[in-house]
C-alpha positions in Angstrom: -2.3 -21.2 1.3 -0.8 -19.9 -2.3 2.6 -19.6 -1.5 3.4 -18.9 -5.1 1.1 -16.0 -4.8 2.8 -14.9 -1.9 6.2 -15.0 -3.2 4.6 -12.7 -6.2 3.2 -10.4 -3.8 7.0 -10.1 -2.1 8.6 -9.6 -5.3 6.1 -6.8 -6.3 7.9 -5.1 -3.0 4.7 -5.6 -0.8 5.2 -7.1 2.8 4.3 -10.8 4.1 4.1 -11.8 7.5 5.5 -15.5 7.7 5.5 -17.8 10.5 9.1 -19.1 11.4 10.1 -21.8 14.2 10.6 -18.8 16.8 8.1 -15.5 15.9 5.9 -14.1 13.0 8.3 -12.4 10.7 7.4 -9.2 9.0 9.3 -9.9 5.5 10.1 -7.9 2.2 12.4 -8.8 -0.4 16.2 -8.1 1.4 17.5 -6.6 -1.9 15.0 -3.8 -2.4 15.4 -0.4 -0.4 11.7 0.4 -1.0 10.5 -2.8 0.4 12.7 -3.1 3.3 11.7 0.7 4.2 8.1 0.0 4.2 9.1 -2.7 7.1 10.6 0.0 9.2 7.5 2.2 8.5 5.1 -0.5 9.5 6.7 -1.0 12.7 7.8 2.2 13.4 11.7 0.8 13.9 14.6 3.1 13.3 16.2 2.4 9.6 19.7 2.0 10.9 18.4 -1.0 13.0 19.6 -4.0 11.0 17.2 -7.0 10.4 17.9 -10.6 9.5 17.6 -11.7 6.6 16.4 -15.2 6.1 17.5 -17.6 3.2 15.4 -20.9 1.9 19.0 -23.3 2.1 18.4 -26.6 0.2 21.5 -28.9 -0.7 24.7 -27.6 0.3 26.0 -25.9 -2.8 22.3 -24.8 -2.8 23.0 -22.7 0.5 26.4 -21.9 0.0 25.1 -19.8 -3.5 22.6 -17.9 -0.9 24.9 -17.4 1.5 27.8 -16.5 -0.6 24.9 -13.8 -2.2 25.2 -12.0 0.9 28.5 -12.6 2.8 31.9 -11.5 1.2 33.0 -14.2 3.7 32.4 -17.5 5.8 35.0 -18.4 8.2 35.3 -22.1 8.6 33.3 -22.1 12.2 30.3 -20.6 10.7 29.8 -23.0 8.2 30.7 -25.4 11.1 27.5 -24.0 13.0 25.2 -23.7 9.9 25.9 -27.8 9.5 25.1 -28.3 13.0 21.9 -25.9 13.4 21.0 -24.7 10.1 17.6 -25.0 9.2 16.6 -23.6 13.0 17.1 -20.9 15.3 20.3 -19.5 14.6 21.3 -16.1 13.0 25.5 -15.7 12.2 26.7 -12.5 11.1 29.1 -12.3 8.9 30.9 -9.5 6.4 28.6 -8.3 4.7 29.5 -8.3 0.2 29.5 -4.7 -0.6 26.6 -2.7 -1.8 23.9 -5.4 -1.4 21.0 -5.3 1.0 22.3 -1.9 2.3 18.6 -1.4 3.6 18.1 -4.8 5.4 21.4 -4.5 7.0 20.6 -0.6 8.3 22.5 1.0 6.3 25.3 1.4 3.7 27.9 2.0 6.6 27.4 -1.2 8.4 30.1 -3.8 6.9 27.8 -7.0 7.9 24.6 -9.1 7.4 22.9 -10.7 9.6 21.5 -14.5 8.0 19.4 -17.0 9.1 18.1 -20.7 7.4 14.6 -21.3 9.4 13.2 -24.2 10.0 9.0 -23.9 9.7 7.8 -25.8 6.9 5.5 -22.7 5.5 8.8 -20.3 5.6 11.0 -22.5 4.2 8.4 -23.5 1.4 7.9 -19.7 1.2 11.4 -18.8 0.7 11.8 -22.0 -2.0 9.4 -20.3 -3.9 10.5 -16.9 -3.4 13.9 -18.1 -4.7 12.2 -19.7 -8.2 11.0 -15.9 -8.7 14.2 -14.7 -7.8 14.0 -13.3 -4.8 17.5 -14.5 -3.1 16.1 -13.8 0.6 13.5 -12.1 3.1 14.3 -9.6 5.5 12.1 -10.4 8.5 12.3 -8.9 11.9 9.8 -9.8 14.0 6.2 -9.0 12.9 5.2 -6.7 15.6 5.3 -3.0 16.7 9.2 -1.9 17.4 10.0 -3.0 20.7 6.3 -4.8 21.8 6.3 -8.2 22.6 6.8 -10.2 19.6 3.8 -12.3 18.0 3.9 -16.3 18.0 0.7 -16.9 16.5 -1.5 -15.2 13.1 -3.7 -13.8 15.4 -0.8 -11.6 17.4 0.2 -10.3 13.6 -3.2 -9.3 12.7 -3.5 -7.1 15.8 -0.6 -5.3 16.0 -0.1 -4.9 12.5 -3.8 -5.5 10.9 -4.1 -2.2 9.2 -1.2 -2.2 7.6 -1.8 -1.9 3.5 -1.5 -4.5 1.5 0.2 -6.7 4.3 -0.2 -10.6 3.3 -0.9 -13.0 6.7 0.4 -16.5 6.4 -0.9 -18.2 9.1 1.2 -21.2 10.3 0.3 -22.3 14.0 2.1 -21.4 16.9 6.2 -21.0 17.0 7.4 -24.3 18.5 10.5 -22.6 19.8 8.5 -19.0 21.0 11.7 -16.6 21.0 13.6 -14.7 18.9 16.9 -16.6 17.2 20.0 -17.1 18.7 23.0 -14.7 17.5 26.3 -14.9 16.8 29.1 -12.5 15.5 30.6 -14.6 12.7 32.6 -11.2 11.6 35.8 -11.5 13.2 38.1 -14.3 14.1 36.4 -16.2 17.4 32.5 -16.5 17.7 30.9 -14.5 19.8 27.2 -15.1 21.4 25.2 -11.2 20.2 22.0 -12.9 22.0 20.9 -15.9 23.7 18.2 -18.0 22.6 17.3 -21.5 23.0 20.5 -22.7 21.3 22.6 -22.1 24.1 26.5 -20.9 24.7 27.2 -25.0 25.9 25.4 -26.0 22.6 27.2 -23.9 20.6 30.9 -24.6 22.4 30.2 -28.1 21.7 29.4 -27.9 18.3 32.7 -25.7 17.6 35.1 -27.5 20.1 36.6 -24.2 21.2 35.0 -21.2 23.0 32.1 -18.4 22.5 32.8 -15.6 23.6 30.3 -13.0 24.9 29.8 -9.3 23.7 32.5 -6.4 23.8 32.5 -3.5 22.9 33.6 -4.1 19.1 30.4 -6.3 18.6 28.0 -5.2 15.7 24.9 -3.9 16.2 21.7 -6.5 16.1 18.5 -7.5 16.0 17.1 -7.3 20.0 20.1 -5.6 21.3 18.5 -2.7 22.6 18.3 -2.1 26.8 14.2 -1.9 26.7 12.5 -4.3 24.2 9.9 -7.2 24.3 7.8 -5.1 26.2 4.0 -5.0 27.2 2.0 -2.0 28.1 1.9 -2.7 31.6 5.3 -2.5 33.7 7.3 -6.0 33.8 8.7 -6.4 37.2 11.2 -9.4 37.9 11.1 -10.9 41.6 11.9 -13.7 43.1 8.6 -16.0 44.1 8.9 -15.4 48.1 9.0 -11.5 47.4 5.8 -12.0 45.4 4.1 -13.6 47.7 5.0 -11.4 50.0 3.9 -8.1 48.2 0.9 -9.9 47.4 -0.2 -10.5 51.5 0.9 -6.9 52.5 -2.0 -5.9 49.8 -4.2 -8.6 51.0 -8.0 -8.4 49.4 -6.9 -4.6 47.7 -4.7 -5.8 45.2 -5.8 -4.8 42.0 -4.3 -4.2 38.5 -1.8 -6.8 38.9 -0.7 -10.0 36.8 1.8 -13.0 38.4 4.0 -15.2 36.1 6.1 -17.4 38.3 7.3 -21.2 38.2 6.4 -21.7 42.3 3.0 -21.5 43.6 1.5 -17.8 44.9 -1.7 -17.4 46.5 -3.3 -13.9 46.2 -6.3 -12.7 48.7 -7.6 -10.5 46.4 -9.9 -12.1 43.1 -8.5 -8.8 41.1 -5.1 -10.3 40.6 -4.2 -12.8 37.5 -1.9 -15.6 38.1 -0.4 -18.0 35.6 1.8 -20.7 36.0 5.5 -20.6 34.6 6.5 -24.0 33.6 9.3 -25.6 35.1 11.0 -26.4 31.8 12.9 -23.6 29.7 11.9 -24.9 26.4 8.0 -25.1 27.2 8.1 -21.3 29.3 10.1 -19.9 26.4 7.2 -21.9 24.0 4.3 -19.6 25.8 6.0 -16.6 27.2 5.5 -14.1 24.8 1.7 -15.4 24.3 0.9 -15.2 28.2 2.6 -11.8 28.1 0.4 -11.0 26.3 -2.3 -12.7 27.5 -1.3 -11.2 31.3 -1.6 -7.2 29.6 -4.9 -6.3 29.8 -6.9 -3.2 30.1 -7.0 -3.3 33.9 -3.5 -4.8 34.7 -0.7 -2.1 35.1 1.7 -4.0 36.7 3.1 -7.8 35.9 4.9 -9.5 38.2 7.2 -12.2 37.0 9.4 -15.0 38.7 12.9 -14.6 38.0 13.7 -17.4 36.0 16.9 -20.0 37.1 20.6 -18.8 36.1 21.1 -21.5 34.3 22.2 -21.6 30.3 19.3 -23.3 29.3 17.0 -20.3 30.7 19.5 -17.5 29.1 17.2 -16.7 26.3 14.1 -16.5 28.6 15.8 -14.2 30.9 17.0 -11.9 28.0 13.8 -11.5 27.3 12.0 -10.9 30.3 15.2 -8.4 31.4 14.3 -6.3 28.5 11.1 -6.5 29.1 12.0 -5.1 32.2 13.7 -2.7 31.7 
């Protein structure tokens, strides 16, 4: 893997699909409009959707110079938070410095930046070496058609996004962590949590000593924020187990076209339906869910049933995800 060649081919303004601790990225150079365009025309995603743009960090005064590239401001929490969980999955937004990565940040008009230090070895060494050709950072949404279920593994990146030109495939494994980022407004005075992922609300209170608030209606506009997203072909339906079971008997041996997800044990009658097994553990479902989504949408299945996961803080990202899904 020559990541030095793959920095070249992002600095040339052609596209790179990274792996990161969380998805496959789909990343251009943040600081040119051409680049960052061809991202929203390879994924079909509107242009005033902001991305994230992911740095390379290093020493402190190393990642204070990226940050500060981007962000007219830090207020003293955020740095707080990028001490605590910087590199991993965390994306802060903060005030965004004036006229640079207009693109990345969906447009000229929006007033922040949404930044991220990840924690995969490849992206990181990718975005070291990016940085020694001088490309300050990548803006990388996830690698994936807009609102499809997002790719943790090379393979999900080459088919959804195979015939993409000149598109560069950096294949790193599967995510260990398996969903999007967690967010957090960093614009205004008190933190506030844009979208849950496996750093939760408690995690982040704790780190801060003082509160997180949730999302009003001043909060920017994110990555992932939209009602429907996440989605497979077939229709996500959320249930709890005992109502899956019991559509499942009233269809006895005609069920067809139907997929199960859930934690407890179902028993179909009919060999046409396709069950999986939800883990009972937030961190490993969360590890596998988008791959047994898409595993689950096939051809012949039209409808996929899924567990409703636990209300508990740990499971917040997974439920996001399958809400949207949903939806």
């Amino acid at each position: 893997m020559d990541l030095q060649a793959a920095a070249a081919h992002l600095k040339a303004g052609h596209l790179v699909a990274l792996p990161t601790e969380t998805v496959y990225g789909l990343a251009a150079d943040a600081d040119q409009p051409a680049a960052v365009a061809r991202i929203f025309q390879a994924k079909g995603r509107p242009a005033d959707h902001p991305l994230i743009v992911h740095i390379a960090g290093g020493t402190p005064e190393a990642l204070r110079a990226q940050v500060d590239h981007y962000a007219e401001s830090v207020p003293a929490f955020a740095r707080t938070l990028m001490a605590r969980f910087w590199p991993g999955p965390l994306t802060l937004i903060l005030p965004r410095r004036p006229g640079v990565a207009d693109a990345a940040a969906g447009g000229a008009h929006n007033p922040t930046i949404g930044l991220r230090c990840p924690a995969h070895p490849v992206a990181h060494a990718l975005l070291q070496a990016c940085l020694e050709q001088g490309v300050h950072g990548l803006a990388a949404p996830s690698a994936n058609r807009f609102g499809r279920v997002s790719p943790t593994s090379a393979a999900h990146v080459q088919d959804e996004l195979g015939h993409v030109p000149d598109l560069l495939i950096l294949d790193g494994g599967h995510c260990p962590v398996g969903i999007e980022s967690t967010i957090v407004d960093a614009s205004r005075r008190q933190p506030v949590l844009l979208r849950p992922g496996m750093i939760s609300q408690q995690a982040l209170e704790e780190a801060l000593g003082m509160p997180v608030a949730l999302p009003d209606a001043a909060a920017p506009r994110v990555s992932g924020s939209l009602e429907s997203h996440y989605a497979p072909r077939a229709q996500v339906r959320l249930m709890p187990a005992a109502q899956i079971q019991t559509a499942l008997d009233l269809l006895g041996s005609d069920a067809r076209h139907i997929a199960v997800y859930s934690r407890q044990v179902v028993q179909p009658r009919s060999p046409h339906v396709r069950v999986r097994r939800m883990p009972d553990d937030a961190e490993a479902c969360a590890r596998q869910l988008f791959a047994v989504l898409r595993e689950l949408d096939q051809p012949d299945v039209r409808l996929i049933w899924v567990e409703t996961p636990p209300q508990d803080g740990l499971w917040a990202g997974v439920a996001d995800r399958l809400a949207r899904a949903a939806a």
